[in-house]
C-alpha positions as CSV (number, residue, x, y, z in Angstrom):
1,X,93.4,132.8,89.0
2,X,95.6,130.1,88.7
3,X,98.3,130.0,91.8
4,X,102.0,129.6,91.8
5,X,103.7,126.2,92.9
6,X,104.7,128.3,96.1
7,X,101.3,130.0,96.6
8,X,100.1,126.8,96.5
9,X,101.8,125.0,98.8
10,X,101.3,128.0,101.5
11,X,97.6,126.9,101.0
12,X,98.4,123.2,101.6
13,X,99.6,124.0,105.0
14,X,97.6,124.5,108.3
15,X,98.9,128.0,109.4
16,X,99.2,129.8,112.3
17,X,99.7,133.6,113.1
18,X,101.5,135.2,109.9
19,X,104.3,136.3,111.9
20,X,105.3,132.8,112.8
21,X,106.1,132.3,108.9
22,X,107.5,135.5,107.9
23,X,110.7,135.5,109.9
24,X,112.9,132.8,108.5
25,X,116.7,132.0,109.4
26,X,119.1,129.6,109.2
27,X,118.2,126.2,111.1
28,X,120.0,123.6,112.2
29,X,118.2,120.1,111.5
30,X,118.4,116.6,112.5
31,X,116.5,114.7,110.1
32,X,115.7,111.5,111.1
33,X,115.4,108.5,108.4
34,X,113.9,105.1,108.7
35,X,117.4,102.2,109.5
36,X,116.5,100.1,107.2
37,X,117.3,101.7,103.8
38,X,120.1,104.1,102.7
39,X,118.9,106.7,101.7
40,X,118.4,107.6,98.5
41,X,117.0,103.9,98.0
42,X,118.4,101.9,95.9
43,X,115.3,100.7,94.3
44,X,112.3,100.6,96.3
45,X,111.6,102.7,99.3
46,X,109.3,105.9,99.7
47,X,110.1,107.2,102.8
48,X,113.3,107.0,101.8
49,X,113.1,108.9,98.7
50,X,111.2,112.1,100.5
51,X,113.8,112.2,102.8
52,X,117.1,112.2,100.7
53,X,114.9,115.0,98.6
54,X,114.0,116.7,102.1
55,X,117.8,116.7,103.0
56,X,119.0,117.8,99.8
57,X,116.5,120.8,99.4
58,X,116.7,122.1,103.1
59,X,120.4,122.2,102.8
60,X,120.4,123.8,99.1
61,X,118.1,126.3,101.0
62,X,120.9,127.3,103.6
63,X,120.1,125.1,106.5
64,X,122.5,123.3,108.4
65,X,121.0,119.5,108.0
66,X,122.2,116.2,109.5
67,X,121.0,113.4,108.3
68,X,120.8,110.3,110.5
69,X,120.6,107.2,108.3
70,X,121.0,104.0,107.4
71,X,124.9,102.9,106.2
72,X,125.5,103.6,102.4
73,X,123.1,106.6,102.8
74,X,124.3,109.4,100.8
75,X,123.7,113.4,100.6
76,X,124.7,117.0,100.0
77,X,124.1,117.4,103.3
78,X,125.9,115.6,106.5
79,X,125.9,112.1,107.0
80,X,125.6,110.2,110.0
81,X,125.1,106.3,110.1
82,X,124.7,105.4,113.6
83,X,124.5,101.1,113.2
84,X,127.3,99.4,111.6
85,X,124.2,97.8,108.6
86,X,121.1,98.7,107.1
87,X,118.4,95.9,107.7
88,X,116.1,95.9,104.9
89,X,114.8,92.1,105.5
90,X,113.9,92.9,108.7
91,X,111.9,96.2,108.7
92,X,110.0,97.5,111.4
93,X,112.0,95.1,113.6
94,X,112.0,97.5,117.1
95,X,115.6,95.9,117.6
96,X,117.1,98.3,115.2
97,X,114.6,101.2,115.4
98,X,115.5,101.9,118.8
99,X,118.8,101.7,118.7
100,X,119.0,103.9,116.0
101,X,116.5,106.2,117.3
102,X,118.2,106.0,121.1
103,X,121.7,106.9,119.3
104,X,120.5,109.7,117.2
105,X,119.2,111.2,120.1
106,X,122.7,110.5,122.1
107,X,124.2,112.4,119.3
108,X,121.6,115.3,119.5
109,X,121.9,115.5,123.0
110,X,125.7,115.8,122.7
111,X,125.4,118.6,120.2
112,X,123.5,120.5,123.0
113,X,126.1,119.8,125.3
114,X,128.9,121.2,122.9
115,X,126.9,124.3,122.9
116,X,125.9,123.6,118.9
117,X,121.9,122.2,119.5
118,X,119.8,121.5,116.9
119,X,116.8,124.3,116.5
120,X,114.4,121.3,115.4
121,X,114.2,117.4,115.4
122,X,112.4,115.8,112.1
123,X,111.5,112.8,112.0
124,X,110.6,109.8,109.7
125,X,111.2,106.7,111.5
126,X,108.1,105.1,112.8
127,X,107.1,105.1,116.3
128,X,110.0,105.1,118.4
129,X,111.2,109.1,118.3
130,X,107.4,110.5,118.7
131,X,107.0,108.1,122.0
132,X,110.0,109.3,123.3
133,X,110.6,112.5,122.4
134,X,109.5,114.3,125.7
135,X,113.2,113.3,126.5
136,X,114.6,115.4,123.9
137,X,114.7,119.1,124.9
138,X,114.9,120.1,121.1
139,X,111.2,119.9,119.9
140,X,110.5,117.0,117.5
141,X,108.4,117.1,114.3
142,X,107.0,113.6,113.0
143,X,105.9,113.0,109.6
144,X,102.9,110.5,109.3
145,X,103.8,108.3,107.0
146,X,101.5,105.4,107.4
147,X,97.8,105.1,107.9
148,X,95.8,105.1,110.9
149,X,94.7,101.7,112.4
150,X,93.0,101.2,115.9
151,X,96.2,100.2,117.0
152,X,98.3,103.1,115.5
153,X,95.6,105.7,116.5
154,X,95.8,104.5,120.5
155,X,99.6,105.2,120.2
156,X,98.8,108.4,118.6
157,X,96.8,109.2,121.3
158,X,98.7,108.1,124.1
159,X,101.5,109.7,122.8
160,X,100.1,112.9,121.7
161,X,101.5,115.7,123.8
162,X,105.1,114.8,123.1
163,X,105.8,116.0,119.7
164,X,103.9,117.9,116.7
165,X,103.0,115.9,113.5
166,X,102.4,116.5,109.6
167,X,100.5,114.9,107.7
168,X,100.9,114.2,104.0
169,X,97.1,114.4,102.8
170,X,94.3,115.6,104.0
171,X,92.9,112.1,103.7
172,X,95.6,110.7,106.1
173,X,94.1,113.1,108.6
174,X,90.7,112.2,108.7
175,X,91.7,109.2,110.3
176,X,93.8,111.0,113.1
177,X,92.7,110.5,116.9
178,X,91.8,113.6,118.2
179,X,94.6,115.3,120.2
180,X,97.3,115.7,118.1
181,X,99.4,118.4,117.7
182,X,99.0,119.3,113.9
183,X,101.6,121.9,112.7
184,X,101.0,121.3,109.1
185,X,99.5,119.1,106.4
186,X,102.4,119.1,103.7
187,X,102.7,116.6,100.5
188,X,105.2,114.4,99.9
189,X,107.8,115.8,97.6
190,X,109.3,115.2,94.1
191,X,112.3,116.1,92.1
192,X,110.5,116.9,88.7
193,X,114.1,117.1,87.0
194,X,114.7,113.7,87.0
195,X,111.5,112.7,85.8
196,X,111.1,113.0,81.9
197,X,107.8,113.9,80.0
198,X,107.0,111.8,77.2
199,X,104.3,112.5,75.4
200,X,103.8,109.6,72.6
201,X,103.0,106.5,75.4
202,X,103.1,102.5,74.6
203,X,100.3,100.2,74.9
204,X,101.2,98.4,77.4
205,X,99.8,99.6,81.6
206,X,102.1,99.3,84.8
207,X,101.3,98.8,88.4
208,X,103.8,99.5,91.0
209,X,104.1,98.6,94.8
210,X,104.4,96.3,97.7
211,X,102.7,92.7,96.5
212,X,99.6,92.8,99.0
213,X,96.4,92.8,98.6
214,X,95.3,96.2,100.0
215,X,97.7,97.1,96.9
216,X,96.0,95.2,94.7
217,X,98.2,93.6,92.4
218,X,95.8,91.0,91.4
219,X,92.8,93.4,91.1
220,X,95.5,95.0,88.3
221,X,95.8,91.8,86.3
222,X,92.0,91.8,86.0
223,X,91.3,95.2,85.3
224,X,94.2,94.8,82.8
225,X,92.4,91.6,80.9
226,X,88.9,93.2,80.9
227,X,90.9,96.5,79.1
228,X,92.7,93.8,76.9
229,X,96.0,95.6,77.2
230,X,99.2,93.9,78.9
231,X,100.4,95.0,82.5
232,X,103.9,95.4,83.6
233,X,104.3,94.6,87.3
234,X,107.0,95.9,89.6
235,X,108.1,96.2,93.1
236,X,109.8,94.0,95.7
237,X,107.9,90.8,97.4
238,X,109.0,91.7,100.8
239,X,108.8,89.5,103.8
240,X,105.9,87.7,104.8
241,X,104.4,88.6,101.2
242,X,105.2,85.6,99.7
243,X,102.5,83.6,100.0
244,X,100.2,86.1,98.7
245,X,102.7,86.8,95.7
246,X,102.5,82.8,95.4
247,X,99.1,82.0,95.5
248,X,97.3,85.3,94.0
249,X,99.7,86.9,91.3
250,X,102.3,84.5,90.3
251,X,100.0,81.8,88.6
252,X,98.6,84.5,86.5
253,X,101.8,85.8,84.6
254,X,102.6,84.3,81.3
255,X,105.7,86.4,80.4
256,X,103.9,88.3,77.7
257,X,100.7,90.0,78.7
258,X,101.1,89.8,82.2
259,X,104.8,90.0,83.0
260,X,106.4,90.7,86.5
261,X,110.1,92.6,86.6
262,X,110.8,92.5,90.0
263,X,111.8,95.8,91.8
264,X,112.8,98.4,89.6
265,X,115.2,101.8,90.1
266,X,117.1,104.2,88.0
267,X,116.8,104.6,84.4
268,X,114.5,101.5,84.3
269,X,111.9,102.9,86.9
270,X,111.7,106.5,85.0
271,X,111.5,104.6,81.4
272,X,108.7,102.4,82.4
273,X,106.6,105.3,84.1
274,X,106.8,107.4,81.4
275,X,105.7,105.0,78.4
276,X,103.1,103.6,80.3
277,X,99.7,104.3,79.0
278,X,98.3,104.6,82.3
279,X,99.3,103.5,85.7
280,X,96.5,101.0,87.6
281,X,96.3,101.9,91.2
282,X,93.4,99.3,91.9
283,X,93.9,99.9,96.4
284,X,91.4,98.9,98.9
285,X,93.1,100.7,102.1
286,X,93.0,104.3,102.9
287,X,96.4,104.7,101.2
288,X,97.8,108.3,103.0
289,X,99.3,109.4,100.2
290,X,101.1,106.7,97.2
291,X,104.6,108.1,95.8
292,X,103.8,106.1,92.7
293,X,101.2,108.4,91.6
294,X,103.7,111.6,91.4
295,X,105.7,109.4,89.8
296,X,103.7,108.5,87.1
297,X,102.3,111.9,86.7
298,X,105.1,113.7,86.6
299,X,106.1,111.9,83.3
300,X,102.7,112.7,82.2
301,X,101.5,109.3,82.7
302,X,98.0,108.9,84.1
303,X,96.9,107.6,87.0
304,X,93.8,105.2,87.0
305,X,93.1,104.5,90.9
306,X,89.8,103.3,93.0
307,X,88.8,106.4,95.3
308,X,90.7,105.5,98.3
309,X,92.6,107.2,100.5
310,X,95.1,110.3,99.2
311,X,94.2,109.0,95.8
312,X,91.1,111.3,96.1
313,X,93.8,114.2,96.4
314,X,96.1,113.8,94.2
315,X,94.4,112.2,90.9
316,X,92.4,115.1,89.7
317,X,89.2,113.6,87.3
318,X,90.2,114.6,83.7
319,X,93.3,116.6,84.4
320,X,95.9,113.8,85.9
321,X,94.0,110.7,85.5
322,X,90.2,109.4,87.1
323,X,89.2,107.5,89.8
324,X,86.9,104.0,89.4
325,X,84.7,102.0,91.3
326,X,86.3,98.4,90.8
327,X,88.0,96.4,87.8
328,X,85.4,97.0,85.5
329,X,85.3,100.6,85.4
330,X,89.6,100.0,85.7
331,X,89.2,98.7,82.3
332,X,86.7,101.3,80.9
333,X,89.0,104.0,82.0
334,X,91.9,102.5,80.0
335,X,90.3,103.7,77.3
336,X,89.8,107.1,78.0
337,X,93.5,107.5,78.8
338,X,93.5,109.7,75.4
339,X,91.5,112.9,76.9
340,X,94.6,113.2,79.4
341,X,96.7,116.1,78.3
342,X,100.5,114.5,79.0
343,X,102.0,118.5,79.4
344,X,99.0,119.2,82.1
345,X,99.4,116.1,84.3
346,X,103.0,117.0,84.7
347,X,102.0,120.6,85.9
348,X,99.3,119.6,88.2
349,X,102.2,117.8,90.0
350,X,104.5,121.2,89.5
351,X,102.4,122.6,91.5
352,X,101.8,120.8,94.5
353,X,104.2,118.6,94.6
354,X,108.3,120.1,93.5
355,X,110.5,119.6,96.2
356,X,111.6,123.0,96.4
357,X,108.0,124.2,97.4
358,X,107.9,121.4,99.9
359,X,110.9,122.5,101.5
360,X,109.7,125.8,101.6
361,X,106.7,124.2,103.2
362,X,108.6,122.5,105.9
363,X,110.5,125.8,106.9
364,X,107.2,127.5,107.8
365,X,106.4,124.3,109.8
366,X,109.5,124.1,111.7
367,X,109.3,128.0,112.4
368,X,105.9,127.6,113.7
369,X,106.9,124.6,115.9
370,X,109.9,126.1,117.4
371,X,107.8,130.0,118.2
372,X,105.4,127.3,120.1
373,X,107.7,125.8,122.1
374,X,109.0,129.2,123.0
375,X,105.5,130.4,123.8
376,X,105.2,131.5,127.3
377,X,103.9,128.9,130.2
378,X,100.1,128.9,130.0
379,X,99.6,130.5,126.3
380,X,98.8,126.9,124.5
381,X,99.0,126.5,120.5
382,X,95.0,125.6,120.4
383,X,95.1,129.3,120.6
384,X,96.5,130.4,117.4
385,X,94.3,130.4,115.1
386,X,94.1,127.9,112.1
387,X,93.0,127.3,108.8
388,X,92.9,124.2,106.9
389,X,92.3,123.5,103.2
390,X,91.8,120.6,100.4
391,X,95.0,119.8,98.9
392,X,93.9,119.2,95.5
């Protein structure tokens, strides 16, 4: 029987006793965003994009949210920019992550002391919060955003104990170090309302992202000639991609059937994911989870992708696009683009994937992590019993 969006993102999560996510109230949040990028992003930025959707949702649902942010962020919930710029040319520079981290903690700390503390710390930022948020006393949940890499898996580890952690595909958690405190495996969310369906698509396909070559920009352009169609490519060259942008894409454009447009946002962005006949993601790294592929789905375009990472989740063969080998099959696909209903991609993502059911999600999360905390000394979460499931 086929499931409601909210029925299905119950079964997306790892649960815990049913009491733990039947008894919801009002919460107050501190929902910690990457300093690099206001949030929403102007054009290009993921994490960014969950959490100004996060923010918005949670607060729409009743919850008191404050959002700590880059400057220029912007939201219907509270706004708090704690450095005087945001500083996207030099992300993941720890400068700037800890001192935003350090003084969004100040700031939650002081809350307690005014007698107004936050029930739950959520946090997107990177490493800094979940290595030091045994200092908090208001329990901190940490969204994985990124993959796991022997180094990032030894920090995982190390760190463990401190806080709880979600996880955004089941994919992404395969790769986990054991020890982690896993409250929940919840999808990234989307607003389908500002994505339009279109139904009658242009020849032309579209790849999106950050120019490396895990990414695969050049694997596109291949993939793209083989299928004889032209390929739009988009997204920023950040720093230290330069080179590869120089030396593997660049000398392959020729303004017509290969054409680059920079980074894209705004009406541009949604018009060239929805005419797209397809979009190419051609990856060769266990991508945790690829906003680009809602994207493009959600405007009923689909997704051509190699079987890596959360791609395996989230493109479902026949119904929201297929998964390929290498270039060559790439190219094959492209032709079968056809047998993709445009109205049934857009509903697969409906249903996994709306932001109010992954808000929804979040509460049940943040209910089960604050009941743990509360649990009495010597009654430990591994406990509780737990369920997981596929998310696709």
């Amino acid at each position: 029987m086929h499931q409601t969006p909210e029925a299905e993102l119950d079964r997306l999560i790892l649960t815990q006793t049913p009491a733990v996510v039947t008894s919801q109230r009002r919460l107050r949040i501190a929902l910690l965003a990457p300093p690099w990028i206001p949030v929403p992003p102007p054009g290009y930025g993921g994490i960014e994009v969950v959490v100004a959707l996060l923010a918005r949702e949670l607060h729409r649902r009743g919850h008191e949210v404050t959002l700590f942010a880059a400057p220029g962020s912007r939201s219907e919930a509270e706004v708090r920019p704690l450095l005087e710029h945001a500083h996207p040319r030099e992300i993941e520079r720890s400068l700037y992550e800890v001192d935003h981290v350090a003084s969004a903690f100040d700031a939650i700390d002081e809350a307690r002391r005014e007698g107004r503390p936050y029930d739950v710390v959520h946090d997107h930022c990177g490493f800094a919060a979940f290595a030091m948020a045994d200092r908090l006393s208001t329990p901190l949940v940490h969204t994985l955003h990124g993959p796991f890499t022997p180094e990032t898996s030894a920090f995982y580890a190390r760190h463990a104990r401190k806080a709880h952690v979600v996880a955004i595909s089941h994919a992404q958690l395969e790769q986990a170090p054991a020890g982690l405190r896993v409250a929940g495996v919840v999808p990234n969310p989307i607003d389908v309302g500002e994505w339009p369906l279109v139904t009658e698509k242009e020849p032309y396909l579209l790849w999106v992202g950050r120019m490396t070559a895990e990414k695969g920009p050049h694997r596109a352009i291949t993939a793209a000639r083989a299928a004889g169609l032209p390929l739009i490519l988009a997204g920023p060259v950040q720093p230290g991609q330069e080179a590869f942008f120089s030396a593997e894409v660049a000398p392959r454009l020729d303004g017509e059937r290969i054409r680059y447009v920079g980074e894209i946002g705004g009406e541009l962005k949604r018009r060239l994911f929805a005419r797209a006949r397809a979009l190419l993601m051609p990856i060769r790294w266990p991508e945790p989870f690829g906003m680009v592929m809602l994207e493009a789905m959600v405007c009923g375009t689909p997704v051509i992708a190699f079987a890596e990472g959360a791609a395996r989740e989230l493109v479902i063969e026949g119904r929201t696009g297929f998964l390929v080998d290498d270039e060559q099959a790439m190219a094959a696909a492209c032709g079968r683009v056809e047998e993709i209903d445009p109205r049934e991609c857009r509903a697969a993502v409906v249903e996994r994937c709306d932001a109010r059911s992954v808000a929804r999600a979040y509460e049940h999360v943040f209910q089960r992590v604050i009941a743990a905390e509360r649990r009495p000394a010597g009654q430990s979460e591994e406990h509780a019993p737990r369920a997981a499931s596929r998310a696709a």
